[in-house]
Residue, then its C-alpha position, 0 to 999 in steps of 0.5 A: x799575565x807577565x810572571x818573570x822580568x825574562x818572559x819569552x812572549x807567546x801569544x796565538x800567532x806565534x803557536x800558529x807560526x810553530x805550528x805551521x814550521x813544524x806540524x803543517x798538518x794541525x796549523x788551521x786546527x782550531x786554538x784558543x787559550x787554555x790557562x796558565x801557570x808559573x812556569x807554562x802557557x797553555x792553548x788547546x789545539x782542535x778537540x784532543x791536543x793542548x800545546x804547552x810552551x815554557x815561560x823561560x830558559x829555565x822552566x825549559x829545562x824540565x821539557x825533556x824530563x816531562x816527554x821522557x818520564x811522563x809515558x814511564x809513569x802513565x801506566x803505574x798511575x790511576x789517574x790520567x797524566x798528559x801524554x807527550x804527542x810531539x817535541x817542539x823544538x826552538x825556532x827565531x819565533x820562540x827560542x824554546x823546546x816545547x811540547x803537543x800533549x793530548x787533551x785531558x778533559x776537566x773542569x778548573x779547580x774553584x767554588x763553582x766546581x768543588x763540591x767536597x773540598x775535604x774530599x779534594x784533598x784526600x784524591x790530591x793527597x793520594x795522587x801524590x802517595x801514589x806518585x811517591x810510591x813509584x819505583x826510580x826505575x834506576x834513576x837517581x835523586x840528583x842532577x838534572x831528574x831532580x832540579x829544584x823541584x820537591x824535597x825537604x820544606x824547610x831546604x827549601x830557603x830560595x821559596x822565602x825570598x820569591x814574596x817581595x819579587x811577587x810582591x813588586x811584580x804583581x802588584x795586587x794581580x795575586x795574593x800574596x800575603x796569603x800565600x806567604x801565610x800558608x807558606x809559614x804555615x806549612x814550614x812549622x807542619x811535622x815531618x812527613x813520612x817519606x820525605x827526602x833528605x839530601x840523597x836520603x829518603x827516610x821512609x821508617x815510621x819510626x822517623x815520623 
């Protein structure tokens, strides 16, 4: 599914033609594709490997920022996160960086693998504390580590206008008008505990 009027096309020959100009030994391992999001394209390569290639110049950017953080947060984090195995870079085929993870094995997130959807939610929300909880390390929140991701809900304002670009892009491939709806929602919650403002992060109870 085509997500972006500036999509780079991806498909099996073009991660093999990778594969082949820059990792000849994992270019006859066998591939298949392996899901995909706003931002990303996915295909597992043999039985411990997936390769993850952004959609367009702009998701590209955060390439980097993946391969260097993910390996700093692994160790501080009870769950699995993809580990960074190789760093793809652009070539005439596909003119992006992209990335070799390895293979983490799981089931998608649906009615036919959810047993406790209340419990679901509990895991994620305490993924995501844990994740907050996280020393910078010496980093800061601005530039480039944070780029648009994250931050205050309502700052958030470019998110309102991406509806009727789905809308028109989409077409009845999404669902859009519940998606718009949780939005809404989420946009009238209280304030979090911790959440930033600016360059600020408020994190007293007293301000919750």
């Amino acid at each position: 599914m085509v997500l972006h009027e500036n999509e780079v096309a991806v498909d099996d020959t073009v991660v093999r033609t990778l594969l082949r100009e820059q990792r000849p030994e994992w270019a006859d391992l066998p591939l298949s594709a392996a899901g995909a999001g706003k931002e990303n394209v996915m295909y597992r390569l043999g039985d411990e490997l997936v390769v993850r290639l952004p959609r367009t110049v702009d998701t590209a950017r955060s390439v980097q920022k993946e391969q260097e953080w993910l390996p700093r947060l692994a160790p501080l984090l009870a769950y699995s996160v993809p580990e960074p195995v190789y760093a793809g870079t652009p070539t005439s085929t596909f003119p992006l960086v992209w990335s070799v993870y390895r293979w983490i094995d799981g089931e998608l997130v649906g009615a036919g693998s959810v047993r406790d959807w209340a419990r679901l939610g509990a895991d994620l929300a305490g993924f995501v504390r844990e994740l907050h909880s996280i020393d910078l390390m010496g980093s800061t929140r601005t530039g480039d580590l944070s780029w648009y991701r994250g931050g205050y809900l309502p700052e958030l304002e470019w998110v309102s206008s991406c509806f009727d670009e789905c809308r028109t892009t989409l077409g009845s491939q999404l669902d859009v008008e519940t998606l718009e709806q949780l939005w809404r929602a989420a946009l009238a919650l209280p304030e979090p505990c911790g959440h930033t403002c600016g360059s600020t992060v408020t994190s007293d109870p007293a301000n919750c």
